[in-house]
N, C-alpha and C positions, 0 to 999 in steps of 0.2 A: 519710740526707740525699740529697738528686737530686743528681746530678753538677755540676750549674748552681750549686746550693749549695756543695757543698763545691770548688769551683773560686776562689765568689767568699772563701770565708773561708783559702781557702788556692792562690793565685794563681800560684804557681811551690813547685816542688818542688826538695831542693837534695841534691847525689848527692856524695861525694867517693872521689878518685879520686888513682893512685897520679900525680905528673904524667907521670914517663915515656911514661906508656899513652895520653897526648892521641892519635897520631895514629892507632892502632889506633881508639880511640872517634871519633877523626872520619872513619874508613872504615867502624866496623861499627856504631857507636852503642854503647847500653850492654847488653854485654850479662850475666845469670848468670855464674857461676863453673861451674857445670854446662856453660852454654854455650860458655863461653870455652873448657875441656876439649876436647870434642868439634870448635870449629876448629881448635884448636893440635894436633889429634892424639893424644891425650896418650894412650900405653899402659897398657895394665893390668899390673900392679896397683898404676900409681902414680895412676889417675885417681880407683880408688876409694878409695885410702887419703885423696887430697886431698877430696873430696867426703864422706866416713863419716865419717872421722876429725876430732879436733882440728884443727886448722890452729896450732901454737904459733907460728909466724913466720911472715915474708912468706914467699910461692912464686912464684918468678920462671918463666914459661913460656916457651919461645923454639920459634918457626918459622920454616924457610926464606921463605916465602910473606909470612905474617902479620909480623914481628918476633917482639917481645915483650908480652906481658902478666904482670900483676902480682896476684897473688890474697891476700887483705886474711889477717893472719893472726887466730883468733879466739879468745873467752872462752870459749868451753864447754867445760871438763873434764869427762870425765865425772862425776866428784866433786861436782860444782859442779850438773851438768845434770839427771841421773836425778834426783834426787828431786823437780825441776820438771815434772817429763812427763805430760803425759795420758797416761790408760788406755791399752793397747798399745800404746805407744808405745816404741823403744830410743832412745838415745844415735844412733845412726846413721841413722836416721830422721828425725828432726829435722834434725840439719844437713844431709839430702839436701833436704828439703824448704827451708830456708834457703838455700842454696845452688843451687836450683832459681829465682831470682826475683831482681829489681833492687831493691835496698832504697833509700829517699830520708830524706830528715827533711825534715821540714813547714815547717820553720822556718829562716830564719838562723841564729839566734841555737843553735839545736843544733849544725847541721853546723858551726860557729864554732867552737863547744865540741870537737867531734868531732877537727876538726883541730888544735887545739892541743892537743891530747892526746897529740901523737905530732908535736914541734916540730921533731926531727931528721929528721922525711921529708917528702920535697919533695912536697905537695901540689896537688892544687889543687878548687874548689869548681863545679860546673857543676851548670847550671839546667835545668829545662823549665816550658814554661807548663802547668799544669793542663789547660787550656782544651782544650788541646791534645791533649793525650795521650787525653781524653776523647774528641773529634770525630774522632779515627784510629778509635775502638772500640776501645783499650786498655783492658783489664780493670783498675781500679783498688783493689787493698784498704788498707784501714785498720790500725792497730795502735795501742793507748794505750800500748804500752813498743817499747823494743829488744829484740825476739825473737832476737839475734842473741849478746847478751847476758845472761849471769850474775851476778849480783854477790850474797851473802847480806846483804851490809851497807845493800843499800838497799832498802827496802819495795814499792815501784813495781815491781824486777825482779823480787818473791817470786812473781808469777805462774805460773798452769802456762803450759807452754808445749807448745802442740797447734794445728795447724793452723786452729780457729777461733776463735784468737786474730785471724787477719786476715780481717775482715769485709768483702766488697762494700760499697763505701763508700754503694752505695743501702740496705744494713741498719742504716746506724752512725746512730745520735740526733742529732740538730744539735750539742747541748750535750755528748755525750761527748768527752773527754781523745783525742787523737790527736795522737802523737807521733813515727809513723812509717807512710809509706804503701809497699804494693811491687806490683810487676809481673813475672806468672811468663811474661812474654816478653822480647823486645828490643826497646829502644826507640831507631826509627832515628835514625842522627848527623843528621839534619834539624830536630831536637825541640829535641837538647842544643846550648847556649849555654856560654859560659865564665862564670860570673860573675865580675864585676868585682873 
């Protein structure tokens, strides 16, 4: 679908976020976890184990300069992951490439879900207008799941999981299922909004 399209059926994109990290994101915007790495400094070999690896918890990052930043802890075991992967693909690969990008959900009603999933941490929900991120020439892709995510218990996640899963959203059919869109840049704190 043209970016015109897929703007007006999906008009704000919805991001969430550790809340701590507000004023970090309203200096840097949003950025990867890859990226976020690479400002805060962050030495080897704790930048690759954070980017290869599981993430089983949250990862608090701190800089003299920056503060802090807060990096999402994730689903993929490898247990859970390898037998989802495209053709050479590893376990470490995959979440570099996750990890490499801003993930959104399309929707309220997901990032809703998202957040109450995880009641004990102080959240919060921030927005950008499609429209927008389009006319900067942000590269926008598509996803019909949470690539971010493993689950065997639910059908929807049994998908592989390889890099073209997320389509340029000018490749995706009007009528396809999209559930989540990302951006393998930063998107300036000019974009992002709080939602209400």
């Amino acid at each position: 679908m043209s970016g015109a399209v897929f703007a007006r059926r999906f008009p704000r994109l919805f991001h969430v976020a550790d809340a701590a990290v507000e004023p970090l994101i309203r200096r840097h915007g949003l950025l990867s976890a890859e990226a976020l790495c690479a400002l805060f400094e962050v030495p080897e070999p704790r930048r690759s184990l954070l980017l290869g690896e599981n993430r089983r918890r949250y990862e608090t990052l701190e800089h003299p300069a920056h503060g802090q930043a807060v990096l999402r802890r994730q689903l993929m075991t490898d247990a859970a992951l390898a037998p989802r992967l495209g053709p050479g693909l590893t376990c470490a690969c995959w979440r570099r490439f996750i990890n490499a990008r801003v993930f959104f959900w399309v929707s309220r009603a997901s990032a809703t879900r998202f957040l109450a999933a995880e009641p004990d941490r102080r959240q919060i929900v921030l927005t950008v207008r499609t429209e927008a991120l389009i006319e900067m020439g942000l590269q926008v892709f598509a996803s019909p799941v949470n690539g971010g995510a493993i689950d065997r218990a639910r059908p929807e996640r049994r998908r592989r999981r390889e890099p073209a899963l997320y389509r340029p959203i000018a490749e995706v059919p009007p009528a396809e299922r999209v559930l989540e869109a990302a951006i393998p840049g930063p998107v300036p704190p000019g974009l992002v909004e709080r939602s209400p």
